[in-house]
N, C-alpha and C positions, 0 to 999 in steps of 0.2 A: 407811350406813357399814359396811364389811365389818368381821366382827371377827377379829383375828389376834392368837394367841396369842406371848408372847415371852418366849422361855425364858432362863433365867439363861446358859446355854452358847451362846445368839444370840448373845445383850450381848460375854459376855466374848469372844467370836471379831469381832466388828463392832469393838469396841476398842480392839482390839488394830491393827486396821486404820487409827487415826484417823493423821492426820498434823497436825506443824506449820503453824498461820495465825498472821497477823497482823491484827487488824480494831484500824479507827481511828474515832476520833469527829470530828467536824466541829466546830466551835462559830463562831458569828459571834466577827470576831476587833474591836478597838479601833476600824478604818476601814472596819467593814464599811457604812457610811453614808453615805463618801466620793462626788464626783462619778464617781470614775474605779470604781468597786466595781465594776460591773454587767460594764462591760468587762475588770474583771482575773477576774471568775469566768468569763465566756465562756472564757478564755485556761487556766484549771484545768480547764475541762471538754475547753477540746480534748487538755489534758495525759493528762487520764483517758482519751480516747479511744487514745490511743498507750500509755500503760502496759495498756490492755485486751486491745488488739492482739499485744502484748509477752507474754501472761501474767502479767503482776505482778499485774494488780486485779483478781483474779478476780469482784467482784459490787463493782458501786456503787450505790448507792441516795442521792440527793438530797433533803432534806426542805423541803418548798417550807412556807414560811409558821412556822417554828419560830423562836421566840423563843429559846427557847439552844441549838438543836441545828438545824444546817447539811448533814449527811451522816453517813453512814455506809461504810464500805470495809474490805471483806476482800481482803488481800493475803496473795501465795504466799512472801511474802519474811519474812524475821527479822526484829525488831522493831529490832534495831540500822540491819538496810540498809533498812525504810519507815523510819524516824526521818530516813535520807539524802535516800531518794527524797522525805517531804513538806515537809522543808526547803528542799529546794530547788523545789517548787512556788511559782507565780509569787502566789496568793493569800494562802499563808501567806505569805512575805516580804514582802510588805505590808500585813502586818497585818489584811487585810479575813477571813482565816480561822486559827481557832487550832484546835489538835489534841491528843489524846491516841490515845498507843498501848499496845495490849494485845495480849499474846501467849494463844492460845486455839489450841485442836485440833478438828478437822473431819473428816469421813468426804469424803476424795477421791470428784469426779465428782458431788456435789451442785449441786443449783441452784436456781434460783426457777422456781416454772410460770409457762407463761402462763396472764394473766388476762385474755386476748381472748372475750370472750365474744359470743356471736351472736347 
């Protein structure tokens, strides 16, 4: 691991840089056990794939096998307009996914690496 030093006048100048996110929690919602679940999460996932395309969802991350925690999402929207965008998502209206949101700051042009490894 290289080492770099990081100066008090980095921090406050990086900062200053950060911008408004919105990240939401997933939770299994009352019918996530329902017949019909499996096919109304297909139906959220294709929603994410359009809100990804759009720029709204900037990173989604799916938690396969979590007993109270479903997802995770950072959006580039205000916590008022995700509160719209996951309401009207076809999973939470059905109960099969419940949510909370939280408004958090970020340094623009962040991302996940890949973990393709050879």
């Amino acid at each position: 691991m290289k080492v770099i030093t990081i100066t008090d006048d980095f921090m406050r100048d990086m900062l200053q840089k950060t911008e408004s996110y919105c990240f939401v929690i997933l939770k299994p919602g009352p019918n996530r056990n329902t017949p019909d679940a499996d096919k109304i999460i297909w139906e959220h996932g294709r929603r994410n794939f359009v809100l990804r395309a759009d720029g709204i969802l900037s990173i989604v991350c799916p938690v396969a096998g979590g007993k109270d925690l479903a997802g995770i999402g950072i959006f580039s929207t205000s916590v008022d307009e995700t509160r719209r965008i996951m309401d009207a998502d076809p999973a939470v209206k059905a109960g099969v996914l419940v949510y909370d949101a939280y408004s958090c700051r970020s340094f623009p042009g962040d991302a996940l690496p890949s973990n393709n490894r050879v």
